[in-house]
N, C-alpha and C positions, 0 to 999 in steps of 0.2 A: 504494500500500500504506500504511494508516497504521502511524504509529509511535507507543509508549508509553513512557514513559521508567519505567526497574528498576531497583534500586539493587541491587548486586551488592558483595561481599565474594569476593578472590580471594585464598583462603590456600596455594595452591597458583603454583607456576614456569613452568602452563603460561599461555597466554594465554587470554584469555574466550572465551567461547564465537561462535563467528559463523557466517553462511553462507558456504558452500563455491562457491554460485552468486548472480547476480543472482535468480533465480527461485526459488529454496529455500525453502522452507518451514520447515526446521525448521535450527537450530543444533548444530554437532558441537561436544560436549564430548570432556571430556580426563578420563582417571585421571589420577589424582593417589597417585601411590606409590611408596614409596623404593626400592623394588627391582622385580623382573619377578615377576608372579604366575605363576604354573602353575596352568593349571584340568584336572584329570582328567575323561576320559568321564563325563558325570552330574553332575560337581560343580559348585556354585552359589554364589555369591561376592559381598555386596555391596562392589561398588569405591566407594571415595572421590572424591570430584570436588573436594573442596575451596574448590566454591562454597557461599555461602548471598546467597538472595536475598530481596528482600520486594517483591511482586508487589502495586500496588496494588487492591483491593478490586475485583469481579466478575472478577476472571481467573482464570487457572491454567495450571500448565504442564503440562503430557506430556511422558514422555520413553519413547522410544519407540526399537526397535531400529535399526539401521544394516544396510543390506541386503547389503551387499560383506560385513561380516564375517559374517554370517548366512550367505549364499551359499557363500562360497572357506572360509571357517574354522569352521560348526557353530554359531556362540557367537551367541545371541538375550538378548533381555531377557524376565526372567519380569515377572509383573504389567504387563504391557505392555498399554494404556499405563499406565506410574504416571505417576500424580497427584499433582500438590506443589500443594497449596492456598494460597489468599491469605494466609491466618495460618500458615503454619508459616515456620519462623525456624531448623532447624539445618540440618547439612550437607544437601548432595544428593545419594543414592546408587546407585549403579545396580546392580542385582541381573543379574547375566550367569549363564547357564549354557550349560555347553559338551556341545551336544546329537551331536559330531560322535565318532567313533569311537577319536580320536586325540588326544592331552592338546595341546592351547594353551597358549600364552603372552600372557600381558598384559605389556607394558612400560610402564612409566613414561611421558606423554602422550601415550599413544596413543586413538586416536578410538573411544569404543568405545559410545556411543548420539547419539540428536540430541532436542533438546529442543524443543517446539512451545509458543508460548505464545500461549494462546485465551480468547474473553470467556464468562463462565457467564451462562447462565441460569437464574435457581431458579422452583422450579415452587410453585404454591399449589393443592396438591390439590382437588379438588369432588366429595367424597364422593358414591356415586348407586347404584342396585342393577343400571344394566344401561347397557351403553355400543353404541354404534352398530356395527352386521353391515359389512362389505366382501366385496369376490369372494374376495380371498384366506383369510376367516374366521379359524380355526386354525391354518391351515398354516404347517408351520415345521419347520427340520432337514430341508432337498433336497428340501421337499414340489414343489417344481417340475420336479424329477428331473433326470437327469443331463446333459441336453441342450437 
């Protein structure tokens, strides 16, 4: 697996972010909050994390929901995956909502997304008036149906 070194700011008590496994892919962060959030049926909440990082030039991170609490507890990430670009430089946050029927709780360091960090590729458009047919043409949205 290569490795890239990231310069991280932790203004936060939890610890940095890491993997949970040898094979992970992605980093469980932490809220970062002084007391325990309650999130209502429906309600949407950017948490704090307390990091800021500066990702050297062609990458980016994701952050991207946690499946156990999506699962057992309701609570996903909206804008999933958000996107923290090479030049951005303040906090990192993660927007939760709690999709499940029954108000949650966030506590203080608790794991509540995992963060993936991946290289970009920018595209250099080539303008043209008609692009190449395939089998699957148009199809799109279950045009392959449900089996």
């Amino acid at each position: 697996m290569e490795k890239i070194k990231v310069k991280i700011v932790n203004q936060s008590s939890n610890q940095l972010p890491g993997y949970a496994t040898a094979g992970a892919a992605g980093m469980d962060i932490r809220a970062h909050l002084s007391e325990t959030l309650t999130l209502q049926p429906m309600q949407r909440f950017a948490v704090p994390t307390g990091l800021f990082i500066e990702l050297p030039e062609g990458f980016e991170a994701q952050i991207r929901p946690r499946s156990g609490l999506a699962l057992k507890n309701g609570i996903t990430c909206l804008n999933s995956p958000g996107t923290i670009d090479a030049d951005y430089r303040g906090e990192i946050k993660v927007i939760l909502i709690n999709l499940s029927g029954e108000i949650q709780l966030i506590n203080p360091g608790d794991r509540i997304a995992q963060m993936i960090v991946h290289t970009v590729t920018a595209v250099e458009w080539s303008a043209t008036l008609e692009i190449n047919n395939t089998e699957r043409g148009e199809g799109g949205f279950g045009h392959t149906g449900k089996q």
